[in-house]
N, C-alpha and C positions, 0 to 999 in steps of 0.2 A: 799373624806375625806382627800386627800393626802392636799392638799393649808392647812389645820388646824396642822399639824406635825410641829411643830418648827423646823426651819433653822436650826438651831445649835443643832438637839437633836445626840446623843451616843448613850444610849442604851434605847431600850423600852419592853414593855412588850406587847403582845395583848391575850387578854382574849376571848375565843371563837372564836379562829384562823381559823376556819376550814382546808379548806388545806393550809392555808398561804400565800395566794395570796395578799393578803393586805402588811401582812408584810413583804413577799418579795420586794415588791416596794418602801417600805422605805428604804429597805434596799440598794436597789442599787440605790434608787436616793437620800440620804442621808449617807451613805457608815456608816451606823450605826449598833451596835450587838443588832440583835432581838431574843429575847425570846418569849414565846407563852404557855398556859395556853389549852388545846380541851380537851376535854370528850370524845368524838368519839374517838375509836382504829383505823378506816380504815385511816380519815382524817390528825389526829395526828403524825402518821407515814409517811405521806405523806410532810407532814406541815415539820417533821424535815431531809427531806431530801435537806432543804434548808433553813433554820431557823437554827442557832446558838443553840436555846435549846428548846426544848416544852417539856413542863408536862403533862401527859397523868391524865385527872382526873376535878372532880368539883373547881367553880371556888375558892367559899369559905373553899373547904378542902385543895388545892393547896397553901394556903395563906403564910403557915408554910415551905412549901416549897422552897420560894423566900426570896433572900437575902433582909437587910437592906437600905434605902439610896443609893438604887443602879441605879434606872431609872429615867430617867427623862422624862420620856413622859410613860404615858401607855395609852391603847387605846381599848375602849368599844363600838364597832363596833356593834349596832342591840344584845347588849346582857342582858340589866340591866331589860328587858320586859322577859324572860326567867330563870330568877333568883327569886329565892321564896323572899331572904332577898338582895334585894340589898341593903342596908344600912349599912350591916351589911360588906358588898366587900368596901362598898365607904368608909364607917370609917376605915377600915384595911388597905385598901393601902398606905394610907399616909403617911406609914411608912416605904414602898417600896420606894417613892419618894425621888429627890434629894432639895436639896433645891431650886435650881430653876425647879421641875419636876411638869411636867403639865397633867390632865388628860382629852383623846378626846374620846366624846364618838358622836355615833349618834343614836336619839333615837327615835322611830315611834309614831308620835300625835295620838292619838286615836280620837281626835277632825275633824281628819282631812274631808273633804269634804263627800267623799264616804259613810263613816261610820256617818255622821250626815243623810246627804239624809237617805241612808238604815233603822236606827235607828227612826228617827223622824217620818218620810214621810209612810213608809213600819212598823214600825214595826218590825222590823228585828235585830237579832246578830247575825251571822252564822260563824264560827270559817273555815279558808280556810286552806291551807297547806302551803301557802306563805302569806306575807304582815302584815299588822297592828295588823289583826287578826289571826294570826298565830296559827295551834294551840298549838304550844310549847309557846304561851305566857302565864304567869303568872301576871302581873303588867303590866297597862296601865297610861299612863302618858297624862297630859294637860302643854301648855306653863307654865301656873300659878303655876303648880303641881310641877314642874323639880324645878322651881325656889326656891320657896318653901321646897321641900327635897333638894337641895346642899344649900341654907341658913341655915336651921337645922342641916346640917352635917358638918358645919363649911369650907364650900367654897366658895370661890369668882370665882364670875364667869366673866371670860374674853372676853369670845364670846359665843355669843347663838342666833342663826338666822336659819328660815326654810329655807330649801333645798325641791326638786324634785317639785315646785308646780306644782298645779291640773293649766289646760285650758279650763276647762269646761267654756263655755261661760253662764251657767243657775247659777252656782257660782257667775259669776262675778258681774251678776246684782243682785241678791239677794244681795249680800255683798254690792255692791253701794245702795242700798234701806236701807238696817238697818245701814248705815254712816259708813262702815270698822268696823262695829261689830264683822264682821266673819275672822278677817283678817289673823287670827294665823289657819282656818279651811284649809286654802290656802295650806297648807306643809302636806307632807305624814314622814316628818320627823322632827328634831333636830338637827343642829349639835353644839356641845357646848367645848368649853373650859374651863375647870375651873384648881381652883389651889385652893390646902390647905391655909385657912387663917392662919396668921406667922409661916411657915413653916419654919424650919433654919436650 
């Protein structure tokens, strides 16, 4: 997700930092002040032992916590699927942002390959400890769906393209058979840039 961080970003925010490995590496490869936003006590204390500042606490109770027009990049790393309202994170930060402040998130297809086979073919939901199905997830998203909620929430979106795809060669021919029907099934994720429409 680092190639999607603007060139030119200062300071950013990352919401569900865990121990800060993400935004450690902006940090030192864009020499920018990272904040950070964990829930976890273990992680959080870990996160700000090299993080510039982390809040210990939920992402939406935290909101009140963060200055104005202060970041211009925040970053929603695997987290908007573990959030009851994220709508309610996406419309609030916009006023965290700067005005040219951009927001990156990456976000897990529920569409994607595995979980259609599983679902379709089997029969199956089974919630794992890791991936799509996570079971800290709350909210499942479709390409259409993301696009869909940041239009409604008043975002333009900049970039939005799948990341990690599947090589399953039994995908590839099914998707060549129904004409690239399945083409968005291809990604186990999202990675998207958007930015508040007339933000100033």
């Amino acid at each position: 997700m680092l190639k999607y961080i603007p060139e030119n970003v200062e300071k950013t925010l990352e919401f569900g930092c865990g121990y800060g490995f993400f935004s450690k590496l902006v940090k030192d490869t864009f020499n920018a002040e990272c904040w950070a936003v964990e829930i976890n006590d273990k992680a959080a204390q870990i996160a700000s032992e090299n993080l510039d500042k982390v809040i210990k606490g939920d992402a939406n109770e935290s909101l009140e916590k963060l200055p104005e027009n202060y970041f211009d990049c925040v970053i929603l790393n695997d987290v908007l699927g573990c959030i009851a309202d994220p709508f309610y994170l996406l419309e609030n930060i916009k006023e965290k942002l700067t005005s040219k402040g951009v927001v990156v998130a990456s976000i897990p297809n529920v569409r994607h390959w595995r979980n259609l086979r599983a679902l379709v073919w089997r029969g199956e939901w089974d919630y794992r400890e890791l991936g799509i199905l996570d079971s800290a997830h709350v909210r499942f998203y479709t390409y259409k769906s993301l696009i869909k909620m940041f239009q409604k929430l008043g975002y333009e979106i900049i970039t939005m393209e799948g990341i990690n795809p599947t090589r399953n060669k039994n995908f590839k021919v099914l998707n060549f058979l129904l004409w690239n029907k399945l083409w968005d099934a291809k990604y186990s994720q999202f990675a998207c840039v958007i930015k508040p429409v007339g933000k100033q």
